[in-house]
PALO-692445 format. One record per residue (C-alpha): z, x, y; residue number from 1; residue in one letter. Coordinates in nm, 4 decimals, always signed. Each point is the difference from the previous one (the first is absolute). Layout:
BEGIN
<doro <Z,X,Y>,NUM,A> ...
! end
This chain:
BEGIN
<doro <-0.7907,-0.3484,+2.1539>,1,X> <doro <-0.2915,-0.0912,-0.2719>,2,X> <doro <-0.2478,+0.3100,-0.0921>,3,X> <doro <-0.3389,-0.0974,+0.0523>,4,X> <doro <-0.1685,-0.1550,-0.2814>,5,X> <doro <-0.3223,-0.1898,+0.0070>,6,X> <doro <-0.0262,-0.3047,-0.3174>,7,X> <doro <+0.2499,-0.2056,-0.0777>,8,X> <doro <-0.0786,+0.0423,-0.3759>,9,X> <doro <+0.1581,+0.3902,+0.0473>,10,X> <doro <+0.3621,+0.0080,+0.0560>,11,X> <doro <+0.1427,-0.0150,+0.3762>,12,X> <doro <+0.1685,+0.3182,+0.0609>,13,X> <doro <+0.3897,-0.0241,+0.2441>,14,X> <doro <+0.2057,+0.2820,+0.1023>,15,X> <doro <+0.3534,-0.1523,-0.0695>,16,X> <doro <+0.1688,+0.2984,+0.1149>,17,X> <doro <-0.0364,+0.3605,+0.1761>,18,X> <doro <+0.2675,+0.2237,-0.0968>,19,X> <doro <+0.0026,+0.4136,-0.0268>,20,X> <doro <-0.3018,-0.0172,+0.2004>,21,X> <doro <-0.2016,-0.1894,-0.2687>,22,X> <doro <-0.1419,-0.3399,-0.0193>,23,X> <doro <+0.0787,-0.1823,-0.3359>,24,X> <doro <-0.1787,-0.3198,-0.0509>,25,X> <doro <-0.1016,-0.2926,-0.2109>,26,X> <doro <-0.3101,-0.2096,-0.1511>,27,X> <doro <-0.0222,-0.3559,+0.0286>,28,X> <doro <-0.1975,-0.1563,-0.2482>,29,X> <doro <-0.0486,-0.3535,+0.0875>,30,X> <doro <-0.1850,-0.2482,-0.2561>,31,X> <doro <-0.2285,-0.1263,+0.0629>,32,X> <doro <-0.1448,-0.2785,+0.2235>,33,X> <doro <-0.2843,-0.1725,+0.1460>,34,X> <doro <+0.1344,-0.1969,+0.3083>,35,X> <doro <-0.1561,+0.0709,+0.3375>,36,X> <doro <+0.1881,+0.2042,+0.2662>,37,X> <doro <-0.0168,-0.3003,+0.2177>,38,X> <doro <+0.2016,-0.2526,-0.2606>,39,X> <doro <+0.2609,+0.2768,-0.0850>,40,X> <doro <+0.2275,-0.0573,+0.2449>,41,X> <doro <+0.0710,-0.3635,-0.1157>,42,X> <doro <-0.0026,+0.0924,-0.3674>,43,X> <doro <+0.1867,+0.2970,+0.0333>,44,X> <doro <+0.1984,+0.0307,-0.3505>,45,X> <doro <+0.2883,+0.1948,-0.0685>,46,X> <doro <+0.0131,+0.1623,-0.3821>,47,X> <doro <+0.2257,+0.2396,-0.1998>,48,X> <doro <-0.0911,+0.3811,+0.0124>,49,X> <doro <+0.0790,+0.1920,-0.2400>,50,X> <doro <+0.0423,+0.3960,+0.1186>,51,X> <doro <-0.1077,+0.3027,-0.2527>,52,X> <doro <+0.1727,+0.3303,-0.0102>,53,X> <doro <-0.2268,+0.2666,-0.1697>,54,X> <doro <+0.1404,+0.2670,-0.2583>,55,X> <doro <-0.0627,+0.3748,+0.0227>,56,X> <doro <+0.3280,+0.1289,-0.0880>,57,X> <doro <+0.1389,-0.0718,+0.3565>,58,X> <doro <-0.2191,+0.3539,+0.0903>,59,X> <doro <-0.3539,-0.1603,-0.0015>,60,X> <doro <-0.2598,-0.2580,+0.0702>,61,X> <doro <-0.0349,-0.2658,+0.2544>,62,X> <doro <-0.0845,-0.3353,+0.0676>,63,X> <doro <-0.3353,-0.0097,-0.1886>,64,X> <doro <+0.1122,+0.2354,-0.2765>,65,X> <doro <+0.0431,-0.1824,-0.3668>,66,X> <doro <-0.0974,-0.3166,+0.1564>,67,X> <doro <+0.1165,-0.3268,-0.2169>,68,X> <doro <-0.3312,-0.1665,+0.0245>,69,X> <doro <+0.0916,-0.2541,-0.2882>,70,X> <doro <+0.3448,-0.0663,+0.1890>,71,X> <doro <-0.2174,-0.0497,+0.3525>,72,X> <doro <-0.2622,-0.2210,-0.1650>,73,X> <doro <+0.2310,-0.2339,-0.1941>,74,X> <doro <+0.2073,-0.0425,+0.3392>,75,X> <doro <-0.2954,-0.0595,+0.2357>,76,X> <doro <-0.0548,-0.2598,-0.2336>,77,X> <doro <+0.3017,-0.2188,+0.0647>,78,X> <doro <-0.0401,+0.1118,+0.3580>,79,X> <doro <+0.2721,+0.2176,-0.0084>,80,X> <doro <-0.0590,+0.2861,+0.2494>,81,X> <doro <-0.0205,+0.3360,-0.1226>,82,X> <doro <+0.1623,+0.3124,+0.1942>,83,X> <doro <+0.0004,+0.3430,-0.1371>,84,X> <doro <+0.2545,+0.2141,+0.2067>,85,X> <doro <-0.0244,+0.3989,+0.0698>,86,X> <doro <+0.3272,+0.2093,+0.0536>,87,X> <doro <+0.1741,+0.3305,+0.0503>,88,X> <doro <-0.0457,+0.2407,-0.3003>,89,X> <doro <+0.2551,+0.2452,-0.1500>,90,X> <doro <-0.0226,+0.2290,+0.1170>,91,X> <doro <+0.0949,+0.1475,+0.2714>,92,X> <doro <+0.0941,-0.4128,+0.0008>,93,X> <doro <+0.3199,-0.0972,-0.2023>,94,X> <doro <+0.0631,-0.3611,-0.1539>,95,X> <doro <+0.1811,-0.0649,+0.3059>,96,X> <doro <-0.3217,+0.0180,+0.1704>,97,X> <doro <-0.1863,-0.2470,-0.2616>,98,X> <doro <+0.3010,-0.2325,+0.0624>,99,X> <doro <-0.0684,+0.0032,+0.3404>,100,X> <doro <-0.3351,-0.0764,-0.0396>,101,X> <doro <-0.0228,-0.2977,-0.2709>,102,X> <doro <+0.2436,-0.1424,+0.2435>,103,X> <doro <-0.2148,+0.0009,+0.3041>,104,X> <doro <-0.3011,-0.1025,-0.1770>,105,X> <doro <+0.1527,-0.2901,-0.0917>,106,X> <doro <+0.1832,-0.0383,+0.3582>,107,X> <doro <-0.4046,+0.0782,+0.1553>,108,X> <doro <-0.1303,-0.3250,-0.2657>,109,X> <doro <+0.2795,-0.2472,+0.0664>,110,X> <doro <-0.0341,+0.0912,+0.3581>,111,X> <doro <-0.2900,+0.1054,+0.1861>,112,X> <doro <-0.2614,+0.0324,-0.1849>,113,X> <doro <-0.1095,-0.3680,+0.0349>,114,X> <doro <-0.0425,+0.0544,+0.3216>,115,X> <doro <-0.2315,+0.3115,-0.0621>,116,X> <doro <-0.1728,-0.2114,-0.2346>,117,X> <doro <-0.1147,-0.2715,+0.2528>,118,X> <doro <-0.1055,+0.2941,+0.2171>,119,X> <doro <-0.2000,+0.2113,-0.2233>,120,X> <doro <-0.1678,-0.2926,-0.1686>,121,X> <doro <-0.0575,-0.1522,+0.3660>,122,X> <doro <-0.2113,+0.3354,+0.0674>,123,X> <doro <-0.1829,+0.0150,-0.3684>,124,X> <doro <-0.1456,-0.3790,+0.0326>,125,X> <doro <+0.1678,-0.1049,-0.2819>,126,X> <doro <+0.1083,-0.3653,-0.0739>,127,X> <doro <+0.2772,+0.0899,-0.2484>,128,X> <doro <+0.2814,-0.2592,+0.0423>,129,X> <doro <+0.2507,+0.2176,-0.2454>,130,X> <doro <+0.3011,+0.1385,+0.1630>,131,X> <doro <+0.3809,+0.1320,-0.1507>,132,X> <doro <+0.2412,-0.2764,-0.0884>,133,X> <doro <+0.3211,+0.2090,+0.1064>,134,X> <doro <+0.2148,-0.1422,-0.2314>,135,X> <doro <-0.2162,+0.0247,-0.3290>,136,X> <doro <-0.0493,+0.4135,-0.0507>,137,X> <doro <+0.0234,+0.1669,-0.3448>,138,X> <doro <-0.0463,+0.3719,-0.1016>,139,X> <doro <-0.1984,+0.2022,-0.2843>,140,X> <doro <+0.0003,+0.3114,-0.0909>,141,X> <doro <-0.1333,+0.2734,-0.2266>,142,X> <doro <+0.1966,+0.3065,-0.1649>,143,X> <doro <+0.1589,+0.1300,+0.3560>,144,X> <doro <-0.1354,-0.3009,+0.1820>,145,X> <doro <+0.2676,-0.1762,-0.2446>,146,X> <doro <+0.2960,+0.1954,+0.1991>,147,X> <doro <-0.1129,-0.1127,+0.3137>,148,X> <doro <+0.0060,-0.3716,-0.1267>,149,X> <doro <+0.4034,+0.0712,-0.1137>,150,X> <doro <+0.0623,+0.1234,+0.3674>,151,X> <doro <-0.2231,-0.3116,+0.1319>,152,X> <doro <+0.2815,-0.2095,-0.2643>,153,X> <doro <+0.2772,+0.1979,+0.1481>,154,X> <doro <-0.0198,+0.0764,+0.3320>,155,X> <doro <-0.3125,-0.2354,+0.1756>,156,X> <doro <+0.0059,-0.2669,+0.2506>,157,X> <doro <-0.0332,-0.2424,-0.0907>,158,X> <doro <-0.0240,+0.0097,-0.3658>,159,X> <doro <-0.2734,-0.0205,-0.2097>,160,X> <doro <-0.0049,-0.3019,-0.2006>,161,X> <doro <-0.1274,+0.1596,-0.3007>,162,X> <doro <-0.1200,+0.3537,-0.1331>,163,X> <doro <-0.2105,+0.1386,-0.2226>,164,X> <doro <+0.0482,+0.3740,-0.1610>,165,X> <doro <-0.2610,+0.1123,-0.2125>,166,X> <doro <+0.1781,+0.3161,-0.2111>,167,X> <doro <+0.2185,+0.0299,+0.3603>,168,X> <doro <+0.2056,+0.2955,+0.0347>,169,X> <doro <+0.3904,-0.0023,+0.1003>,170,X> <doro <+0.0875,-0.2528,-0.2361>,171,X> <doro <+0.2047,+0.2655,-0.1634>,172,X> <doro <-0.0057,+0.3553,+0.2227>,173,X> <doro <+0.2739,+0.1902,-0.2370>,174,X> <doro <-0.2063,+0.0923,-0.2725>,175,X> <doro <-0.1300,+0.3257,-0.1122>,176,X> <doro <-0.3430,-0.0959,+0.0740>,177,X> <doro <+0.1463,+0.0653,+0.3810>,178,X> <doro <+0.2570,+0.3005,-0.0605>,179,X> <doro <-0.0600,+0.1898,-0.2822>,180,X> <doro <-0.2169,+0.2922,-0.0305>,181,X> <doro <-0.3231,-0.0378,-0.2188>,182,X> <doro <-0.0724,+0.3117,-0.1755>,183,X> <doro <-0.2950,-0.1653,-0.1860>,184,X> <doro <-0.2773,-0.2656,+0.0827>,185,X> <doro <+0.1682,-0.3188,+0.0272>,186,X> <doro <-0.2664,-0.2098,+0.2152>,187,X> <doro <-0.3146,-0.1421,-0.1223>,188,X> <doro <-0.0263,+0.3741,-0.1812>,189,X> <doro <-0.0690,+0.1176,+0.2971>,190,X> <doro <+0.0222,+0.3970,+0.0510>,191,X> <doro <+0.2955,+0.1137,+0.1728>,192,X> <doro <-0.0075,+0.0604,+0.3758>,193,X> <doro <+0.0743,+0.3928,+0.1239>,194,X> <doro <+0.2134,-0.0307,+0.3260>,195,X> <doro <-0.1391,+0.2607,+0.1095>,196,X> <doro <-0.3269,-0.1648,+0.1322>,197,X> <doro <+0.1815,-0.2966,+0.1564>,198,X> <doro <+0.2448,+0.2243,+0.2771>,199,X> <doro <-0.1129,-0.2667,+0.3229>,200,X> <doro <+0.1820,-0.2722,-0.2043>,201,X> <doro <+0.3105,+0.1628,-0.1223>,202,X> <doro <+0.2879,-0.0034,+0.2137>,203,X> <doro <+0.0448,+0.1916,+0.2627>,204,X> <doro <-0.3095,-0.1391,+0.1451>,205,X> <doro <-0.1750,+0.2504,+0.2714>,206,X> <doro <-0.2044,-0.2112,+0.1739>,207,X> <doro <-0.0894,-0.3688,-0.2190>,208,X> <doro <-0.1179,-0.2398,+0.2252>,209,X> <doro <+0.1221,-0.3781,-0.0469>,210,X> <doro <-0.2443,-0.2392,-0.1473>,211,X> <doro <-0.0469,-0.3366,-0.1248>,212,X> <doro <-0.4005,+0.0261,-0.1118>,213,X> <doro <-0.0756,+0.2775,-0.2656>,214,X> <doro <-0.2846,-0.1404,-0.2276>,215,X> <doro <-0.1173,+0.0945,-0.3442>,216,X> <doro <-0.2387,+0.2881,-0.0230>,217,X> <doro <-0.1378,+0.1750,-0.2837>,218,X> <doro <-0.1874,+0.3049,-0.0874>,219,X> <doro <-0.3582,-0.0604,-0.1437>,220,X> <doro <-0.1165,+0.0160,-0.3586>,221,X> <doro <-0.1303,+0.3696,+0.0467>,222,X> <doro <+0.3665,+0.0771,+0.0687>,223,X> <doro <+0.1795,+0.1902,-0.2641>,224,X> <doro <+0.1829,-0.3025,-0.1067>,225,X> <doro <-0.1731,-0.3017,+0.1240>,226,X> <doro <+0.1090,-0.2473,+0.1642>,227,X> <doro <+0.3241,+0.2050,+0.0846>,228,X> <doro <+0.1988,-0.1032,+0.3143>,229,X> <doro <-0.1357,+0.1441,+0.2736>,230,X> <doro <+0.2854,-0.1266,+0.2232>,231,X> <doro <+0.3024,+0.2015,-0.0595>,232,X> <doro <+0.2205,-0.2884,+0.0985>,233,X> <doro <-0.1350,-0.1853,-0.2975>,234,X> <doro <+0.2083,+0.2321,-0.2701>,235,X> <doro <+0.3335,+0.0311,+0.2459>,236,X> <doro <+0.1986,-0.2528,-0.1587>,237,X> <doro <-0.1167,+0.1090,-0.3596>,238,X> <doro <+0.1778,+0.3469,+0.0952>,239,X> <doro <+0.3165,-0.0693,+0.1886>,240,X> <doro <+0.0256,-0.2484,-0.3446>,241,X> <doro <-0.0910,+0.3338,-0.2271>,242,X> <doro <+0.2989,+0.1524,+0.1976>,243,X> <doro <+0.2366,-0.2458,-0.0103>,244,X> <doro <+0.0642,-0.0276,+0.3851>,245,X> <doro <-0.2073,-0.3153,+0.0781>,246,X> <doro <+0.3288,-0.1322,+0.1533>,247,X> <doro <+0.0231,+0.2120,+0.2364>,248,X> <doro <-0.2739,-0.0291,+0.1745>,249,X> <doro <+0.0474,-0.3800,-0.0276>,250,X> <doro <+0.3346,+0.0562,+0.1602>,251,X> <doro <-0.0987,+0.2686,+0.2307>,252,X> <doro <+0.3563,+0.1830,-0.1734>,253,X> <doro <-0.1693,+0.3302,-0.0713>,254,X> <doro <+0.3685,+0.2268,+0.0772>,255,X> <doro <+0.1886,-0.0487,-0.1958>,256,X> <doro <-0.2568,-0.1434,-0.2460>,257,X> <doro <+0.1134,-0.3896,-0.0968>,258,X> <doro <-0.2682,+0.0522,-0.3166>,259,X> <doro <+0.2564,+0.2587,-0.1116>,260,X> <doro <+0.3247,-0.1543,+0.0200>,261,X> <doro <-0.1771,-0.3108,-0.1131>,262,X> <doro <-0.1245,+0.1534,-0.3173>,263,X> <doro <+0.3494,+0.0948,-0.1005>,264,X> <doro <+0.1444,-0.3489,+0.0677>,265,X> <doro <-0.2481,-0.2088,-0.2192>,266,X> <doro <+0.0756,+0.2031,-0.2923>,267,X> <doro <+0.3986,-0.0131,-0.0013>,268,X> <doro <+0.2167,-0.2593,-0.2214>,269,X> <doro <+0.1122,-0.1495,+0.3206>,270,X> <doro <-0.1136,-0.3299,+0.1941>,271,X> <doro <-0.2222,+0.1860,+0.2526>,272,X> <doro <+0.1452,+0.0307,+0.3746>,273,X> <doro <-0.1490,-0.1974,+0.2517>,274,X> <doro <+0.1456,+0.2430,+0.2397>,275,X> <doro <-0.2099,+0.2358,-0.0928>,276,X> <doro <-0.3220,-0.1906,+0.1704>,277,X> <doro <+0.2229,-0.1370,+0.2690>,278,X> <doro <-0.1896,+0.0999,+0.2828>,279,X> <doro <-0.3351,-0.0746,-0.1263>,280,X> <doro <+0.1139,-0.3839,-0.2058>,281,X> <doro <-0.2504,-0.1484,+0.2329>,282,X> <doro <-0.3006,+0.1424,-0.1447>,283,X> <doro <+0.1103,-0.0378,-0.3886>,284,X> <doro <-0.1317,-0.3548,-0.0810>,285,X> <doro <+0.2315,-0.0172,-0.2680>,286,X> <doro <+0.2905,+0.0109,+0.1510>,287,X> <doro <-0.0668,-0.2998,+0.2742>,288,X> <doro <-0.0879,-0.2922,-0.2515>,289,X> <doro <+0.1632,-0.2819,+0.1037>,290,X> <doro <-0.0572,-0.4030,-0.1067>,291,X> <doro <-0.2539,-0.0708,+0.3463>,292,X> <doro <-0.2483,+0.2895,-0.1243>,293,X> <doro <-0.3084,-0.1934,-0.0105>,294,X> <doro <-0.1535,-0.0820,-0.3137>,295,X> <doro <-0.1747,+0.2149,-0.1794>,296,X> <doro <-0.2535,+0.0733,-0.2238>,297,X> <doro <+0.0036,+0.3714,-0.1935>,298,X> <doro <-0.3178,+0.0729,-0.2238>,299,X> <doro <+0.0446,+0.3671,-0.1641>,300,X> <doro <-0.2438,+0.1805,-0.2993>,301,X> <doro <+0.2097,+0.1198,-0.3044>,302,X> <doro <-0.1371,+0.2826,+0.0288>,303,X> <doro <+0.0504,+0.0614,+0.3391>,304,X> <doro <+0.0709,+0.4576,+0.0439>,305,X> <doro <-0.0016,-0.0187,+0.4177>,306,X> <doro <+0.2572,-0.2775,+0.0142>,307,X> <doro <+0.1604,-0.0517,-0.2591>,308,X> <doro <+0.0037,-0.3358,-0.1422>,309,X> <doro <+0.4032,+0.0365,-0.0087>,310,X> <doro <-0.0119,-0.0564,+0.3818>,311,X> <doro <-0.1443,-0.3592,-0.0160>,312,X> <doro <+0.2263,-0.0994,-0.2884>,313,X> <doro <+0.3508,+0.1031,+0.1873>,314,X> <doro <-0.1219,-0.1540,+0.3150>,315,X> <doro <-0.0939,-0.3555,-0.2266>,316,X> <doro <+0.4005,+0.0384,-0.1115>,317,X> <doro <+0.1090,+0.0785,+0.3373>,318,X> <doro <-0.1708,-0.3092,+0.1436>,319,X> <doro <+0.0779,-0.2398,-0.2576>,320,X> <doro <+0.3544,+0.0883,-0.0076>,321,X> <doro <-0.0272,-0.0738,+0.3868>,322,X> <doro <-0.1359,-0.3453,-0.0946>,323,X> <doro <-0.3532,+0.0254,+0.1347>,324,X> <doro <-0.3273,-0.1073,-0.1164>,325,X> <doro <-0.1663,+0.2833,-0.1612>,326,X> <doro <-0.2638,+0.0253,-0.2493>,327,X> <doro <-0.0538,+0.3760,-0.1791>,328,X> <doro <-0.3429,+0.0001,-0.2071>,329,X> <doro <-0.0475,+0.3037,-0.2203>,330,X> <doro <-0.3459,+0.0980,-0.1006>,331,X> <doro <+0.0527,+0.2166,-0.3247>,332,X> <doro <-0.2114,+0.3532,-0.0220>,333,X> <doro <-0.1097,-0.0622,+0.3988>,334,X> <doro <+0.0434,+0.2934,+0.2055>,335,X> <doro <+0.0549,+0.0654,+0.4045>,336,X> <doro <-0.2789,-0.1505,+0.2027>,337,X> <doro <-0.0924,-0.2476,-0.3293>,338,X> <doro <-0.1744,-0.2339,+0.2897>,339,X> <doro <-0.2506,+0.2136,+0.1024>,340,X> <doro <-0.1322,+0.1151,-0.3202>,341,X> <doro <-0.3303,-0.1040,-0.1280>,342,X> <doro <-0.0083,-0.3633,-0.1790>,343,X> <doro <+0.3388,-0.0300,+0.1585>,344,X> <doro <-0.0705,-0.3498,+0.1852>,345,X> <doro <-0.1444,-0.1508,-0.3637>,346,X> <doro <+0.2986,+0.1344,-0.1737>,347,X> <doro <+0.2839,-0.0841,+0.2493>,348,X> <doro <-0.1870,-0.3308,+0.1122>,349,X> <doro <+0.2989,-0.1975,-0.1369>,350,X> <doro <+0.2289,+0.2205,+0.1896>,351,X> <doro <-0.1230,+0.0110,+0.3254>,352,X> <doro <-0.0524,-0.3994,-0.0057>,353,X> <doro <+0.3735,-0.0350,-0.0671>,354,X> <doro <+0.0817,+0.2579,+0.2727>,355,X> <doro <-0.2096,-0.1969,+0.2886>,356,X> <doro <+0.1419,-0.3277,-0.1090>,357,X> <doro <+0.3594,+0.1248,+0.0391>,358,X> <doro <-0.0712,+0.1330,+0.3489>,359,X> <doro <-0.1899,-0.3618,+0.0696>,360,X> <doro <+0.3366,-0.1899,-0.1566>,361,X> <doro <+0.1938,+0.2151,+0.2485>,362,X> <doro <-0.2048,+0.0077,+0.3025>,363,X> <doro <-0.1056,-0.3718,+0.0507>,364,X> 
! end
C-alpha cells in the first residue's frame, strides 16, 4: 500500500514488503506529464523503469540517501521511470536478507505495483498516463547499491535487462580490503575506528532491531570534529573493513569466522577452494557469472580506497569471458562517491550521457 504523499512532482512512496516487523518501501519517480486525469486512461503508456539501489556499506542509508539526481533527471527525460529501492541493512541483516529484498522489489515492480499506481494516482488527481513496462526493467547502483544490482543479475525475476554499477562492490569479495586486518588508515585517511564504541553492532548482537531506513545524520559545526557522523551506522562498514571481518557479517558466518579461514586461503600458492564458500556461493557475485548476466556497464575512480578499483576490473574479465556486453570506464585519480562531489556533473557530463544512453539502447 502507497504512503501518503501529496504532489506528484515529490516521489510516490510503496511498501513492497513487510518483513521482521518492518515496512521497507520504494519511490516512484514518474516524469513528467501534462495530460488530464480524464484522457489517461486511453493514453495510458507503458515505459522502462529503471530501479536504484543506494550504497552505505550494506549498514546504512535509505531510499533518499546519496540520491543520483543526474541519473533521475537524464532518465525522466527519455521517460524512463525512475525507482529508488530501500532494503534490509547489515546488520543484524545478512546479504541473504538484501538478496531477498532486491528480489522482491523487483517481483513488487513487475507485478503489482501498476496496479497501486492507478490507485494512488486515482486519489492524488493526477493525469499521469506513465506506468511499468514489465518486460523493460534495468538496475543501478552505487558502492553497496552495486552488490545488490549483481544479486538483481543473479538471482531476480525476471531479469534485468541491463545494469548499471557505479564503483559496485562484490565484483571481487576475496581481497584484503574485506579480510585483512588494517593496522593503519587505509580509507580516505580516515582515523581508525576503536571497537570499543561500536559494541550494538558487533556480533553477538543483544538486542539490534532489523531495519531497512537509517538516514545520514551528522553532528553540527560546533562539534569537536564537524560534520562528523552522527549516525553510528554510518562508520560500521568502515570498521568491520578495519578488522578484516566484513564477510562475516555479509555471510552471517560469525563461528567459526569465514573472514578467517578466508584470509588464509587467498594468500596460498594454490587455486583457491570453492568449497570453502560453499554454503554461502549464492551471495559471492563472482562466482555466479554466467553468459545471460545482463549487460553491464561498470564505471570505477582509479583512485577508488572503499572499493577498490580491482573489484570492477575482475568482474569486466569475468563478464567478458562469459561473452556479455559490458563496458568498464575508469576515471583516473577519482575516488569513492566521485558523482556526488562538487563540479562532478560538469566534469563527468560525458560520462553520465553515455551511461543513460546505454540503459535507453537496452530498455526500448
Amino acid at each position: 500500500m502507497p504512503e501518503n504523499q501529496c504532489n506528484i512532482d515529490s516521489p510516490l512512496a510503496f511498501i513492497y514488503k513487510e518483513v521482521d516487523g518492518i515496512h521497507v518501501l520504494l519511490d516512484v519517480y514518474l516524469p513528467p506529464d501534462d495530460v488530464d486525469q480524464q484522457s489517461t486512461q486511453q493514453l495510458i503508456q507503458y515505459r522502462p523503469a529503471v530501479v536504484y539501489f543506494h550504497g552505505g556499506g550494506l549498514t546504512v542509508g535509505d531510499r533518499r540517501s546519496w540520491f543520483p539526481t543526474w541519473l533521475k533527471s537524464r532518465l525522466s527525460a527519455h521517460n524512463i521511470i525512475f525507482i529508488s529501492a530501500d532494503y534490509r541493512l547489515i546488520p543484524p541483516g545478512t546479504g541473504y536478507d538484501v538478496l531477498a529484498d532486491v528480489k522482491d522489489a523487483i517481483a513488487f515492480v513487475v507485478g503489482d505495483l501498476n496496479v497501486q499506481l492507478d490507485q494512488e494516482l486515482a486519489d492524488l488527481g493526477s493525469g499521469s498516463r506513465f506506468r511499468i513496462d514489465p518486460t523493460s526493467i534495468g538496475v543501478a547502483g552505487t558502492s553497496a547499491g552495486g552488490f545488490c544490482t549483481y544479486l538483481c543479475a543473479i538471482h531476480a525475476v525476471p531479469k534485468p535487462k541491463v545494469i548499471l554499477s557505479l564503483y559496485g562492490m562484490g565484483g571481487d569479495l576475496l581481497t584484503d580490503q574485506y579480510l585483512a586486518p588494517k593496522a593503519q588508515s587505509f580509507l580516505r585517511g580516515r582515523e581508525m575506528l576503536d571497537p570499543a564504541q561500536f559494541s550494538d553492532y558487533m556480533h553477538p548482537f543483544s538486542n539490534l532491531q532489523s531495519t531497512s531506513d537509517s538516514p545520514l545524520v551528522y553532528h553540527p559545526q560546533s562539534y569537536h570534529i564537524p560534520g562528523y557522523p552522527a549516525n553510528p551506522r554510518m562508520l560500521i562498514s568502515h570498521l568491520y573493513l578495519q578488522l578484516g571481518v566484513a564477510l562475516d557479517y555479509i555471510t552471517g558466518q560469525h563461528e567459526p569466522s569465514l573472514s578467517v579461514a578466508l584470509r588464509k586461503a587467498i594468500h596460498t600458492k594454490d587455486l583457491f577452494d570453492e568449497a570453502l564458500i560453499s554454503d554461502h556461493k549464492i551471495i559471492f557475485p563472482q562466482f555466479n557469472v554466467t553468459s545471460d548476466w545482463p549487460a553491464t556497464y561498470l564505471i570505477h575512480g582509479t583512485s577508488d580506497t572503499a572499493v577498490l578499483p580491482q573489484e570492477s576490473r575482475n568482474l569486466h574479465s569475468l563478464l567478458s569471458k562469459a561473452g556479455v556486453e559490458v563496458v568498464l570506464e575508469e576515471l583516473p585519480g577519482h575516488e569513492h562517491s566521485f558523482d556526488y562531489q562538487p563540479g562532478a556533473e560538469l566534469e563527468n557530463k560525458g560520462s553520465f550521457d553515455n551511461i543513460v544512453q546505454f540503459f535507453y539502447r537496452h530498455l526500448t
